[in-house]
C-alpha positions as CSV (number, residue, x, y, z in Angstrom):
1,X,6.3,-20.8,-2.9
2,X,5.5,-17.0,-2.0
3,X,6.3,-14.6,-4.5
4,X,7.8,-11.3,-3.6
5,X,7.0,-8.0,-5.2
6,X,8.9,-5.1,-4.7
7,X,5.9,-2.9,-4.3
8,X,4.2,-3.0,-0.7
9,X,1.1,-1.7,0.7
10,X,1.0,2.3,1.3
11,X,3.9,2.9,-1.3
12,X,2.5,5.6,-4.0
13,X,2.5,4.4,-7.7
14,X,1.2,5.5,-10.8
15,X,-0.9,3.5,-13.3
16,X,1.4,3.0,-16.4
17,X,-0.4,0.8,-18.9
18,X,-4.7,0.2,-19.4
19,X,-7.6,2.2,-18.8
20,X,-6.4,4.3,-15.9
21,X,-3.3,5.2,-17.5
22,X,-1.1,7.9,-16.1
23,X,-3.4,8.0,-12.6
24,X,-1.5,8.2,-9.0
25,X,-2.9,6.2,-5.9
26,X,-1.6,4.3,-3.0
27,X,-1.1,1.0,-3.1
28,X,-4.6,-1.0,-0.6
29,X,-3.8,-4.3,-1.4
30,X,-1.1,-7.0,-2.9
31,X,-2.5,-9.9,-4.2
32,X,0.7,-12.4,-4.2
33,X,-1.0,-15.4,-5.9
34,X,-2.5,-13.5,-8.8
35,X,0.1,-10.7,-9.6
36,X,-2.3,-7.9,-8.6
37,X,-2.5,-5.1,-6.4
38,X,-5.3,-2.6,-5.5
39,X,-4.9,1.2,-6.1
40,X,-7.2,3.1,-4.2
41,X,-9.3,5.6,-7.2
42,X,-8.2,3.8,-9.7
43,X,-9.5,0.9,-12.0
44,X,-12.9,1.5,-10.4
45,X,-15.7,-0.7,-11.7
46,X,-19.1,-1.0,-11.0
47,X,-20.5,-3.7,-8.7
48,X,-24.2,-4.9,-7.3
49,X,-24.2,-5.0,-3.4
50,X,-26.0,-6.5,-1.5
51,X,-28.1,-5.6,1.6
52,X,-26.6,-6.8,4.5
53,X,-28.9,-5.7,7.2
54,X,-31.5,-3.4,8.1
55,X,-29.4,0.3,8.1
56,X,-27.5,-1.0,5.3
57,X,-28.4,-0.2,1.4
58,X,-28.0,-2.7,-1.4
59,X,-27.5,-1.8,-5.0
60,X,-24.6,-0.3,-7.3
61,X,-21.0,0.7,-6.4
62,X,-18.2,1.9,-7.3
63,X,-15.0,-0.5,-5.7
64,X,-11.4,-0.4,-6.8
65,X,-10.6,-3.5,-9.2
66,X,-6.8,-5.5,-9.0
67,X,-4.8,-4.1,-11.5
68,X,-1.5,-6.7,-12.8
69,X,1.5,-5.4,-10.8
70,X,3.3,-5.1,-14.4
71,X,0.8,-2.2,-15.0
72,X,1.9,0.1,-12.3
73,X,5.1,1.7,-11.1
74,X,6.2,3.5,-8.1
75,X,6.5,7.3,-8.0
76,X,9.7,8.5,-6.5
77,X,9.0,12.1,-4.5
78,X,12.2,13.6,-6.6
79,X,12.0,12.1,-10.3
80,X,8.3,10.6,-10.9
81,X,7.8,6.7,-11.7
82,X,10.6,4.5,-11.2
83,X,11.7,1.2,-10.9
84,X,13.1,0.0,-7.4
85,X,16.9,-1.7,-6.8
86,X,18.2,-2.7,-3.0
87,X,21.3,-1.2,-1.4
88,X,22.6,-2.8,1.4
89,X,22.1,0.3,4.5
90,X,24.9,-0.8,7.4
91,X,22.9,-4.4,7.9
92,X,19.8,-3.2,6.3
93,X,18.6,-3.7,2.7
94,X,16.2,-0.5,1.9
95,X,14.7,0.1,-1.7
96,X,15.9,2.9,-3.6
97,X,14.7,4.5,-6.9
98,X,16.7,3.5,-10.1
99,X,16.9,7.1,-11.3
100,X,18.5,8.7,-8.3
101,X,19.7,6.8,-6.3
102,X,17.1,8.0,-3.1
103,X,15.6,5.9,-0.8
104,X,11.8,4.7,-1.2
């Protein structure tokens, strides 16, 4: 069974719970199977790389961690970080933000 999250790829949330709390990014990644999605600048740990050819430098960097999808919330352009219902648009079903009403 695939799980379906009603945060997608490119949608703009902030980071409401952890280390990174109150930071804004867009979403990179959704990881269906563990609960997680990526947030680009955010949850940034530190990793050893390694060298994959000739050009190419090894050693530490900084890459964006999965953060749980309960942690995060999407930012709405009119009232901030919101949750997301579904309104039925002629024969389309479009998100819209909780708070106003305005489509995400």
């Amino acid at each position: 069974m695939v799980k379906k999250f009603k945060i997608r790829k490119d949608d703009t949330v902030q980071i409401i719970a952890g280390k990174d709390k109150g930071k804004t990014g867009q979403v990179i990644r959704v990881i269906p199977a563990k609960d997680r999605v990526i947030v680009g600048g955010a949850n940034l740990v530190k990793k050893a790389m390694r060298k994959k050819n000739q050009q190419d430098r090894g050693g530490i960097a900084e890459v964006e961690a999965p953060i749980h999808i309960s942690n995060v919330a999407i930012v709405c352009k009119k009232c901030g970080p919101t949750r997301i219902g579904y309104k039925l648009d002629g024969d389309k079903k479009v998100r819209v933000c909780r708070k106003c009403g305005d489509t995400l």
